[in-house]
Steps between C-alpha positions, in 0.01 A plus 500: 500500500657829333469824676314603225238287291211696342195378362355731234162418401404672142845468396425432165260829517524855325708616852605163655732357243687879526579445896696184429818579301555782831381255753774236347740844517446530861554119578164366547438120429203582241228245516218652197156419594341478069199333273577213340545656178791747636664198686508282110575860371724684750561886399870594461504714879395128644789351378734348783218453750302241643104493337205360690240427228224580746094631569530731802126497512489141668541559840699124498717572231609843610550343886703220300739747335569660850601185625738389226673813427522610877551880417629775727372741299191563331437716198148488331361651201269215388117644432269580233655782325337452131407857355105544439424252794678506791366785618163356608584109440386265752817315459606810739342338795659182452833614453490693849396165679761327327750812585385491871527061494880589356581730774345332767729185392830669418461636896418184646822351337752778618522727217710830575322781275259539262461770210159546333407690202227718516399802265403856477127477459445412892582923515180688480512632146248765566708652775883459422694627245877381621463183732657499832499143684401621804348827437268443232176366491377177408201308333219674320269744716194433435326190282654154493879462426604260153570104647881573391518829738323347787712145511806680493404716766390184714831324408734791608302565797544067574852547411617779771258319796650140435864640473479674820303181687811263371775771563608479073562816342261565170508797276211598232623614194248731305551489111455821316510502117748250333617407167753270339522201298222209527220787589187364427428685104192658572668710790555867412929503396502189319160573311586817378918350397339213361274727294753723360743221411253345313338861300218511685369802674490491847203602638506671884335737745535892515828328667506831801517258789825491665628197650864382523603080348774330557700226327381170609874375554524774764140390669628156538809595667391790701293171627772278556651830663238499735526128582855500545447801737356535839237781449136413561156634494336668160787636183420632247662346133522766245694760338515851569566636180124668408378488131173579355350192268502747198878542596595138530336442171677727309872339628342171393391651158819723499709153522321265245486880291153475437375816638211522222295147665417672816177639496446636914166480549388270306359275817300611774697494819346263814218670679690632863802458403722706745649819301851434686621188640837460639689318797718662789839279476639617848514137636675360188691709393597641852429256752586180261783699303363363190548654127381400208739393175266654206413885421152496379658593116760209571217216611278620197839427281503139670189423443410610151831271382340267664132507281729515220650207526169378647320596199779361254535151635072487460538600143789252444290160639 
């Protein structure tokens, strides 16, 4: 077997299919755990891999894969991640049984490492404003926590215990705010580029909370990074470059130079929705020695060429 055979589940996801064109970089044997409509219609970052046209959420067919691919390493995405409902879908429940089932094989077989993604919202939004792995708190004080929050937190928590009973080394990565081509369209960058390209006005927030985004090339490596690496425990995937929304906007709207569609304000921003929200980086880009490619201004360049030809092949079918 090669030193270095990686199963990605997700891989034809948002983040997943970004992690393969660096894992391939860094020698990895790439075996892409996708649907069956990504395996008949693989996405350009697949290309030169091996697709397994598989459902993760049968137990069988998951312990199947394992089996036939024999992977050393383990990097999974896979889970509900559809804007609007994952964030209190059942199908969050199910995919942390069929997360813990993949584990629990990939162990049994001799896998070396595993890499998980997890996100931001298992921090406490009510009592963090920057996010440090191990010093900030976590959950939601108070009240019952959204499915997606409290399966995440069960998986990570699964995660560290079953590494440390088999003696593999896992790491947690945390995703911040991301961006890039193949975002779902009703997520904040690409609805407001998509809006502007096409002389609409793009309708937003007061736009004063600060977060910080990152390319979604960059996530995907910084992930493959962290595979490829030996550093375990909780990190943190995200950008340190702060912007305010209303600031972010107005490079999108400065780029596609349609200043005059933004109207900040316009929608009513989510009730409790932290003021400031922001990760510490110390373990990547310290500990890991990881940077990111893209400048915020540069990724927002990437990815509004990328709408536009989007938008230009729809209106030429």
């Amino acid at each position: 077997m090669p030193a270095k055979r990686v199963l990605v589940t997700g891989a034809g996801g948002f983040i997943g299919r970004w992690s393969v064109p660096s894992l391939r970089a860094m020698n990895f044997e790439v075996h892409a755990a996708v649907s069956g409509h990504t395996a008949r219609v693989a996405p350009r970052e697949l290309e030169g891999v091996r697709l397994h046209a598989v459902d993760l959420l049968d137990p069988a067919a998951a312990a199947a894969l394992i089996a036939a691919v024999a992977p050393s390493h383990l990097l999974h995405f896979a889970w509900v991640t559809t804007p609007g409902v994952y964030w209190s879908s059942p199908e969050n429940a199910r995919w942390l049984e069929a997360s813990r089932t993949l584990l629990q094989v990939f162990l049994a077989r001799g896998g070396a490492r595993v890499v998980m993604a997890g996100s931001c919202a298992e921090y406490d939004w009510s009592r963090v404003g920057r996010c440090d792995e191990y010093a900030s708190p976590l959950g939601t004080e108070g009240g019952e926590m959204p499915a997606y929050v409290a399966c995440k937190l069960a998986l990570a928590r699964d995660l560290a215990s079953a590494g440390r009973q088999a003696g593999v080394t896992t790491a947690w990565g945390r995703v911040f705010f991301q961006f890039g081509p193949h975002e779902h369209a009703d997520r904040l960058v690409p609805s407001v580029i998509r809006n502007l390209l096409e002389n609409r006005e793009a309708h937003c927030t007061h736009g004063r909370q600060v977060r910080s985004f990152l390319h979604v090339t960059d996530v995907g490596d910084a992930f493959a990074a962290l595979l490829n690496g030996e550093l375990t425990g909780p990190v943190n995937i995200g950008s340190d470059e702060p912007v305010s929304i209303a600031a972010l906007v107005d490079l999108i709207a400065t780029q596609t130079g349609r200043r005059d569609l933004v109207r900040l304000g316009a929608k009513a921003a989510a009730p409790g929705e932290p003021a400031i929200l922001l990760p510490e980086i110390h373990r990547l880009r310290d500990e890991l020695g990881w940077r990111p490619r893209f400048t915020l201004a540069q990724g927002l360049t990437d990815t509004i060429d990328w709408w536009r030809r989007e938008l230009h092949a729809v209106r030429m079918r």
